[in-house]
C-alpha positions as CSV (number, residue, x, y, z in Angstrom):
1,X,-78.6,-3.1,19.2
2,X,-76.1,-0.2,18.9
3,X,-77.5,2.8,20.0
4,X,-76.5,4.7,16.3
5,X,-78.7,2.2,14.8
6,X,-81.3,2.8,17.3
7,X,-81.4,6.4,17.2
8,X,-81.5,5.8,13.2
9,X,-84.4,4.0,13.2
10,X,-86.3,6.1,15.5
11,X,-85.3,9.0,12.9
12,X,-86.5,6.9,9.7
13,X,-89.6,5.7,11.6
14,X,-90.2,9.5,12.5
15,X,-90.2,10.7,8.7
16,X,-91.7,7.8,7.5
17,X,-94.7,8.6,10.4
18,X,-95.4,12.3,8.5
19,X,-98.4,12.6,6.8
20,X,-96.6,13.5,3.4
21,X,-94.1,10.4,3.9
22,X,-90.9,12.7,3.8
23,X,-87.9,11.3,1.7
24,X,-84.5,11.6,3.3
25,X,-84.1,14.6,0.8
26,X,-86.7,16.1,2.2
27,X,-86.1,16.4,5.5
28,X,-82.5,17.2,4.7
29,X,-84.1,20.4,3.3
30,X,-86.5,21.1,6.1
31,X,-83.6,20.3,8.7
32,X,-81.1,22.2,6.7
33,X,-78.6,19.0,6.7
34,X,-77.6,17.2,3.5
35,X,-79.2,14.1,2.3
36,X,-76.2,12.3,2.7
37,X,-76.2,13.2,6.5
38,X,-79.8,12.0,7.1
39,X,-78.7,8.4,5.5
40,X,-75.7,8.2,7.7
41,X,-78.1,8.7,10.7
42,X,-80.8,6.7,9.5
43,X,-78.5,4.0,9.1
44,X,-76.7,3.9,11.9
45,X,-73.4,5.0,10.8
46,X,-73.1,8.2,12.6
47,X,-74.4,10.2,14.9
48,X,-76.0,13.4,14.8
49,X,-74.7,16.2,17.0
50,X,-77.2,18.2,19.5
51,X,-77.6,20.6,17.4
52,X,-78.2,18.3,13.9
53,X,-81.0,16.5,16.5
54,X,-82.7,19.3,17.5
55,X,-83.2,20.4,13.6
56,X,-84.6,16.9,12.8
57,X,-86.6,16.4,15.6
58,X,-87.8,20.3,14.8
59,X,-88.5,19.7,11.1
60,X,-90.2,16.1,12.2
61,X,-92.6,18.3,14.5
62,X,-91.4,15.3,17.4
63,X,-90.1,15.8,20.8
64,X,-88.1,13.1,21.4
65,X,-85.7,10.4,20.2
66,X,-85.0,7.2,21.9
67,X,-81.6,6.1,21.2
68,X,-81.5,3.2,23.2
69,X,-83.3,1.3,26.1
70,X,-82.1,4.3,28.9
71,X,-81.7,7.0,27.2
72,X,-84.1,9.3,25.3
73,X,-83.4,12.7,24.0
74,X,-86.1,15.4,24.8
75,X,-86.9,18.2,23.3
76,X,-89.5,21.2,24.6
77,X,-91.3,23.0,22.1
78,X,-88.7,25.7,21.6
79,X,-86.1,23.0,20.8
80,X,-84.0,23.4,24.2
81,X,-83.8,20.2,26.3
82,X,-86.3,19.6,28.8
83,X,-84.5,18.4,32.2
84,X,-87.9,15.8,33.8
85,X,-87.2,13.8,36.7
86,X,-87.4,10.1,36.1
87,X,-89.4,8.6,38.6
88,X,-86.4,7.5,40.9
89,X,-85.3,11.1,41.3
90,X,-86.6,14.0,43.4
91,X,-86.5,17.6,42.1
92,X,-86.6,20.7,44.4
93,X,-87.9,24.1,42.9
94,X,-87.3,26.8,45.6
95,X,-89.1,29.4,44.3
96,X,-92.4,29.8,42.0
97,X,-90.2,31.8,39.0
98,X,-88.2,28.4,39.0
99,X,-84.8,30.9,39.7
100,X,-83.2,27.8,41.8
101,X,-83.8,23.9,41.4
102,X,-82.1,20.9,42.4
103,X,-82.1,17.1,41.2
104,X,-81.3,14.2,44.1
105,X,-80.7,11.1,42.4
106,X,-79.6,7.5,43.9
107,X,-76.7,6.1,42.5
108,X,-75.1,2.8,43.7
109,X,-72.7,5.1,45.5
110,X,-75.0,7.2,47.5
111,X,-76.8,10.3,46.4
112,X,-76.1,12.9,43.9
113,X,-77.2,16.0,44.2
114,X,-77.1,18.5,40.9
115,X,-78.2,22.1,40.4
116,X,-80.2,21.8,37.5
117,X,-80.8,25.7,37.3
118,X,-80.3,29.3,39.1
């Protein structure tokens, strides 16, 4: 399956999983998006940007989206992206304020290493 249509299911499933059973309208208004965006993404047709996610995952009250079999889109409670190693990667914290962390991954090259903050 396409990952559009993917993500667009998990998004209908995610309205359609509220206890009021939000409409597309609906959710357009809580998300601040039109309703003819939130049919687009339901459907598959398009893609919503970071930024269009973040408001429909906020206004669904859901912390993720999984858009296809390896990739999922995380959210933290304040709506910024929450960086969690997977369990085939290794992160460092250097110090307890969390001013310095690293990811090492295996790739089929080797190792990457990434600063994930400072």
């Amino acid at each position: 399956m396409d990952w559009k249509k993917q993500l667009g299911e998990e998004i209908a499933k995610a309205r359609r999983r509220q206890p009021e059973h939000l409409t597309q309208e609906q959710l357009a208004d809580a998300a601040g998006l039109s309703r003819n965006s939130i049919g687009h993404y339901e459907r598959g047709e398009r893609a919503p940007d970071f930024e269009d996610l973040r408001k429909i995952a906020a206004a669904l009250a859901t912390d993720h989206f999984d858009a296809d079999d390896n990739m999922r889109i995380e959210f933290s409670a304040n709506g910024k992206r929450r960086l969690e190693p997977l369990p085939q990667q290794l992160t460092l914290n250097f110090d307890e304020g969390g001013g310095v962390a690293i990811r090492i991954q295996p790739t089929d090259h080797g190792l990457v290493i990434k600063k994930i903050s400072a």
